[in-house]
C-alpha positions in Angstrom: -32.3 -119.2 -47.0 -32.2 -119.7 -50.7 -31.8 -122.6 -53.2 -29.4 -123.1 -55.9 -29.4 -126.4 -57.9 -31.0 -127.9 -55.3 -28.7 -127.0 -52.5 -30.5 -125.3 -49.7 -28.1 -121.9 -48.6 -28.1 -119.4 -45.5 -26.8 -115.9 -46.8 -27.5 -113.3 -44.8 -25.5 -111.5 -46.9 -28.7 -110.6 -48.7 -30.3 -108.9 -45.8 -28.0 -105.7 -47.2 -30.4 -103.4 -45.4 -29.1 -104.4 -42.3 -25.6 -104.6 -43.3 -23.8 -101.1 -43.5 -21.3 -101.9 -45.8 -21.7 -104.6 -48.5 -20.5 -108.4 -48.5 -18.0 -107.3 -51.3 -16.7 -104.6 -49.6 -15.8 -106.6 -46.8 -18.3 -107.6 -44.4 -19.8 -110.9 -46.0 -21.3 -113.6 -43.6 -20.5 -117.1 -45.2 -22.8 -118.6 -47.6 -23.7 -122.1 -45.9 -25.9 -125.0 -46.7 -27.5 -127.7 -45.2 -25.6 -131.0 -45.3 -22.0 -129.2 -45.7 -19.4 -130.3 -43.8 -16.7 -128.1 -41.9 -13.7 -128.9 -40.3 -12.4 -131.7 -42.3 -15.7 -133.6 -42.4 -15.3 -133.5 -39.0 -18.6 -132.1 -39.0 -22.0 -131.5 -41.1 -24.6 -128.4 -40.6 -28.0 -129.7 -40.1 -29.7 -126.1 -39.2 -29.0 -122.7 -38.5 -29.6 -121.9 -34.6 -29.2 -117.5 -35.1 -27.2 -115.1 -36.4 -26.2 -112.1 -34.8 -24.4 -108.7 -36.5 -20.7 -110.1 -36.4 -21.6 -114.0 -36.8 -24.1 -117.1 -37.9 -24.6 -120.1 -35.1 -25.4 -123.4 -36.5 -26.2 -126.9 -35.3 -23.8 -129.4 -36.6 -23.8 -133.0 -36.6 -19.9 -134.4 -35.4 -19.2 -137.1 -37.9 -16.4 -138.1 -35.9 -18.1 -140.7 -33.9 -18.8 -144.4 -34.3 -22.7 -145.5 -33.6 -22.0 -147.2 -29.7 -20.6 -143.6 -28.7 -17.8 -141.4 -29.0 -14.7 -142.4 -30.1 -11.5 -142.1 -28.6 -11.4 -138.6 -27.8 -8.7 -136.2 -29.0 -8.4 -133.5 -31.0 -9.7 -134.8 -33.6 -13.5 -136.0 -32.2 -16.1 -134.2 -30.6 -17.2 -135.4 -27.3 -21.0 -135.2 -28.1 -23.4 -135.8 -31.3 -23.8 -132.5 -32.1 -22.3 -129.3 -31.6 -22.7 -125.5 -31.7 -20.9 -123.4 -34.4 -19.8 -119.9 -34.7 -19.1 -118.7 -38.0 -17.8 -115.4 -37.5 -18.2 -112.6 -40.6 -15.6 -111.5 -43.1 -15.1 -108.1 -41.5 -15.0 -109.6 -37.6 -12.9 -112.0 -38.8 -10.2 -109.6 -39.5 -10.4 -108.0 -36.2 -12.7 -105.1 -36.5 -15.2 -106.8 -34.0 -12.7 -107.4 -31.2 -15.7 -108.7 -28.8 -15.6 -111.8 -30.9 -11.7 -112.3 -30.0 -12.5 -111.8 -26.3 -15.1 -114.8 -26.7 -13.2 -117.1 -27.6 -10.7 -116.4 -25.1 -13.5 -117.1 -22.3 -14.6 -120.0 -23.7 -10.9 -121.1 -23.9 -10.6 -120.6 -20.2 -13.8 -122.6 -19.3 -12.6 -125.2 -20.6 -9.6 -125.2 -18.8 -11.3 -124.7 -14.9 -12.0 -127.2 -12.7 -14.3 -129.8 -14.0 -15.4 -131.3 -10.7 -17.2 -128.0 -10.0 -21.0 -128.6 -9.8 -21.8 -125.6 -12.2 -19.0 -127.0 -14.8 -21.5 -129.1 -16.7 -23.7 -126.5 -17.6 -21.6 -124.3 -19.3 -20.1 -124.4 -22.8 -16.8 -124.2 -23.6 -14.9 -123.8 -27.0 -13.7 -127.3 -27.8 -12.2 -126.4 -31.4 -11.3 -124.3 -33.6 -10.9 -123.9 -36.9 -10.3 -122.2 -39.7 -13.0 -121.6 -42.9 -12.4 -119.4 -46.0 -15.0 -118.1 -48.0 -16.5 -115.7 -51.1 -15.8 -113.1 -48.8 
């Protein structure tokens, strides 16, 4: 973590020693900070959980709900308070870490079984996706 003008930042793209190719050529992990919002405001990171070789997981606070509960669910809303997030890295986004592809796709299908299942509730499943452009 690192501090700009007051903003506190997560860059692991300056841990180049782990990293075999550079953030410019490529590779680059998005430069977050604390308070940002993603997904059309939809959301706002309030810590950074890990972060693995292909991708960053952070807590984020859904700004999508009113103060009595969640609102009307759709699309749109998150169906708790806070929720994980996978930022995936420059290079994995572009498919050269097809692992994080065949993720997604199980978290996808989750979320699709059968909900009355006992074991249903303690597994995660990918709710949204989206979508954020960096540096990189």
């Amino acid at each position: 973590m690192y501090q700009t003008n007051g903003a506190k930042y997560f860059d692991e793209s300056r841990i180049s020693a782990r990293l075999i190719v550079e953030p410019n050529q490529g590779v680059g992990y998005y430069p977050l900070r604390l308070g940002q919002q993603l997904d059309g405001s939809k959301l706002e990171i309030t810590r950074k959980l890990r972060w693995g070789s292909y991708f960053s997981t952070l807590l984020a606070r859904s700004l999508c709900r009113n103060g009595l509960g969640p609102t009307l669910l759709d699309e749109d809303t998150y169906p708790s308070p806070y929720a994980a997030v996978n930022i995936v890295t420059a290079n994995a986004s572009s498919g050269a870490v097809n692992a994080s592809l065949a993720e997604m796709d199980a978290l996808r299908a989750i979320k699709i079984t059968n909900p009355s299942h006992p074991c249903w509730k303690h597994y995660h499943c990918l709710h949204r996706f989206f979508i954020v452009k960096g540096s990189h």
